[in-house]
KEVO-498636 format. One line per field, with one value per residue (C-alpha): z, x, y negated; residue number from 1. Coordinates in steps of 0.5 Angstrom, whole numbers. Layout:
N
pz = Z  ...
px = X  ...
py = Y  ...
vonu = NUM  ...
//
This chain:
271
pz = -137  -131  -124  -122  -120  -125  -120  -117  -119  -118  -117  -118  -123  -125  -130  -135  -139  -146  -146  -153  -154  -153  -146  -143  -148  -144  -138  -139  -141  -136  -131  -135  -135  -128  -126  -126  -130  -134  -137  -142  -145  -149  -154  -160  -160  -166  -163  -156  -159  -163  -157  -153  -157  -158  -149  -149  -155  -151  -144  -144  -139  -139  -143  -143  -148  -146  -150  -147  -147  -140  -141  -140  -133  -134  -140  -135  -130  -135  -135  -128  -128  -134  -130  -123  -128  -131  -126  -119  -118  -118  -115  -119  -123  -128  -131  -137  -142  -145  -151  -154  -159  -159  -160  -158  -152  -158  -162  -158  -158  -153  -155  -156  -148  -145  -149  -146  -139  -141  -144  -138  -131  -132  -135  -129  -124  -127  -127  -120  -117  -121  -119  -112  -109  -112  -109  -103  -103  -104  -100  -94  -97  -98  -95  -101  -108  -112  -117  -121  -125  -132  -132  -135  -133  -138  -132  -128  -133  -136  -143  -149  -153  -148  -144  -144  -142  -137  -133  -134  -131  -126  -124  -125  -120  -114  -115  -114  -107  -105  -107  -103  -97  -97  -98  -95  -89  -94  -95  -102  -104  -110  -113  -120  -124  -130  -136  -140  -147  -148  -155  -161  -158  -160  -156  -158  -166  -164  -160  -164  -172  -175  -174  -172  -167  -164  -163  -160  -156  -153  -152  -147  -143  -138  -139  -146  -149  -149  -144  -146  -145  -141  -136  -135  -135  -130  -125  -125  -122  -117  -115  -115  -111  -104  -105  -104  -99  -95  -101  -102  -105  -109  -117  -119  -124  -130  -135  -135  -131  -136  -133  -130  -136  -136  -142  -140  -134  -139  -142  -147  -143  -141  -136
px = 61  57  58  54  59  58  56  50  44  47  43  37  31  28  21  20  14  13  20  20  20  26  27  25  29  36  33  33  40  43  40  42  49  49  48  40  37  31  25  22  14  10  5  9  14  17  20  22  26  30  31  33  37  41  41  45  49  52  52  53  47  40  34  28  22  16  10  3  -1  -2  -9  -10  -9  -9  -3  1  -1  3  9  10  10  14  19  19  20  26  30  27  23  22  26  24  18  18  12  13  8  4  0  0  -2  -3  -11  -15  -21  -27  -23  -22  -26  -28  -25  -18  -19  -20  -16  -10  -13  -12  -6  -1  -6  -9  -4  2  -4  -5  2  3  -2  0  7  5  6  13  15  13  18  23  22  22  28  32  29  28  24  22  17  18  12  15  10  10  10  5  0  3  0  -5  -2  -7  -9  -5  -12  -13  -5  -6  -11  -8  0  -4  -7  -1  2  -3  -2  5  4  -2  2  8  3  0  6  12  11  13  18  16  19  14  18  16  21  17  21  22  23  27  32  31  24  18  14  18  18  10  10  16  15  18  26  21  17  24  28  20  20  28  28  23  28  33  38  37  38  34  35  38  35  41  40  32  36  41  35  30  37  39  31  32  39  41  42  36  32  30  26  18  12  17  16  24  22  28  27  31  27  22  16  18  19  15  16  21  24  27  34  32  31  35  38
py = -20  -20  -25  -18  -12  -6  -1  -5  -1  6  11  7  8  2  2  -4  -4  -8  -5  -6  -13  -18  -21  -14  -10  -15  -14  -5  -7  -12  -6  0  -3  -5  3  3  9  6  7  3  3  -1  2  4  9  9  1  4  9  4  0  7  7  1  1  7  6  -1  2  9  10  13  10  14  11  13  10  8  2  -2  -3  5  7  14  13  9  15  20  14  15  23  23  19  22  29  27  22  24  17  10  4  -2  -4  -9  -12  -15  -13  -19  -22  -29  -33  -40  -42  -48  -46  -48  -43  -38  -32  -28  -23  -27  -30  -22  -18  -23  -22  -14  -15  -19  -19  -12  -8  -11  -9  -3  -1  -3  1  7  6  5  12  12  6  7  14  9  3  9  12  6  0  -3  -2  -8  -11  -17  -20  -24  -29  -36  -43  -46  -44  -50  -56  -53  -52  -54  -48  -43  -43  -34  -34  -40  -36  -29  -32  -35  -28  -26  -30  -29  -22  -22  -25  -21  -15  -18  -19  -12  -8  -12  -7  -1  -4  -6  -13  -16  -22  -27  -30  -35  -36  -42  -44  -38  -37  -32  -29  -28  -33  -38  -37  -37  -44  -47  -44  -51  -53  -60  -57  -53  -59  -63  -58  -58  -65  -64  -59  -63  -59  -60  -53  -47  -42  -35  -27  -25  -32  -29  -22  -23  -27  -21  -17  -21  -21  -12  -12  -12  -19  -22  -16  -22  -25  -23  -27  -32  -34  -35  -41  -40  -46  -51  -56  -56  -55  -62  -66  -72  -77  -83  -79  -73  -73  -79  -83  -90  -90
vonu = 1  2  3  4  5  6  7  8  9  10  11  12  13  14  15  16  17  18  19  20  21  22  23  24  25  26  27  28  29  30  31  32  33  34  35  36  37  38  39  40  41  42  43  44  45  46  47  48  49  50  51  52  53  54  55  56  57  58  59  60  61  62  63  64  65  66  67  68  69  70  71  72  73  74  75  76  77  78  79  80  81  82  83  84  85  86  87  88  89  90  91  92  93  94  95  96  97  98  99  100  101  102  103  104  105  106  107  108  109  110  111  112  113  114  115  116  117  118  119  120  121  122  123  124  125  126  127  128  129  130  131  132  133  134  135  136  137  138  139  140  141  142  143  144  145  146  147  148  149  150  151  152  153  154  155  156  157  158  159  160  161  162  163  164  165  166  167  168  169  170  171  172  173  174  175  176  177  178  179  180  181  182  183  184  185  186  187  188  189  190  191  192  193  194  195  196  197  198  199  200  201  202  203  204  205  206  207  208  209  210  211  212  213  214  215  216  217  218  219  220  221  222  223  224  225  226  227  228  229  230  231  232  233  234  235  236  237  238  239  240  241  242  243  244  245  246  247  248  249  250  251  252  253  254  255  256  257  258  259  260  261  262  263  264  265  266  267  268  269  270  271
//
């Protein structure tokens, strides 16, 4: 059940990219059920095919995938012709693509750091720009087309062997502000939302592999739990609806204070 009314994204066409993956597959479908036609990419086909599939089935809506890879403007390029072919336009961009892998920096190669810098900060940079024309349209048209930037908060205290995912979501954030800078005057609204320890995803099996390190982890979280794909899902739709048209430029952390924790200060300590 959503405390969003079923009919608020009628009419719109929203884009995800690594719309294969776990959060962003809930965010596609959060959006399909909410009325939006979605466009889901990410590099394999076959994956994004199933995942097509399973928004349909639990909506009834429209969900085209279409495989590219973010690193490839021209790929992306293609995306957004192929959408503008089939739905019209494009209203709403989300940029969720990213890599990860936990490496301390004396053994991250140089290949590592940049192919997550390609991955996370070029790839939503590249997706932006070739979405830009489209967007534009919508923001004369309707007075509201929306990008939201998935990023992170490791960023925000430097966290240990995430140097290359630390740096990309730091560009990533100054990136949505300058785009909300830019293109306010178009009508394009570019919002953040920062995840935290989110359940049942693949980040999270790479930072929290053991039943221990998972339980090290929650007892970090105010809150005391993680939090839920549909809890990010439902915060990158408030971001896109009439909602929140007056908000631009803010990075929406959703993490269960966590970022905050400071050891004697969390949830175990005495009080």
């Amino acid at each position: 059940m959503s405390i969003f009314k079923d009919d608020i994204l009628i009419g719109k066409v929203a884009v995800i990219t690594g719309g294969g993956g776990d959060i962003c597959k809930e965010i596609a479908t959060v959006f399909s059920a909410h009325g939006a036609r979605v466009v889901i990419t990410s590099r394999s086909q076959e994956r994004l095919d199933i995942a097509a599939a399973q928004i349909n089935d639990a909506t009834g809506g429209e969900a085209l995938a279409i495989a590219a890879d973010v690193r490839n403007y021209e790929e992306l390029q293609a995306v957004v012709a192929r959408t503008v072919e089939e739905f019209g336009g494009i209203d709403i961009l989300i940029n969720g693509a990213a890599g990860n892998f936990p490496a301390p920096i004396a053994a991250l190669s140089p290949k590592g750091f940049r192919t997550v810098i390609e991955i996370d900060l070029e790839g939503t940079y590249n997706m932006t720009r070739a979405c830009f024309d489209e967007l534009k349209k919508a923001g004369a048209d309707h007075g509201n087309a929306s990008i939201v930037n998935i990023t992170a908060t490791l960023q925000y205290v430097g966290t240990p062997f995430q140097a290359h995912v630390n740096a990309a979501k730091a560009g990533i954030d100054a990136l949505t502000r300058t785009v909300a800078n830019e293109w306010g005057a178009l009508n394009i609204r570019c919002n953040g939302v920062a995840p935290g320890p989110i359940d049942d995803t693949e980040g999270m099996r790479r930072l929290s592999p053991s039943a221990e390190s998972r339980q090290k982890y929650m007892n970090t979280i105010p809150l005391g739990r993680y939090g839920t794909k549909r809890e990010i899902s439902d915060a990158c739709l408030f971001l896109v609806s009439d909602a929140s048209r007056y908000t631009t430029g803010a990075i929406l952390v959703v993490d269960g204070g966590s970022w905050l924790y400071s050891p004697g200060l969390g949830p175990n300590a005495s009080i």
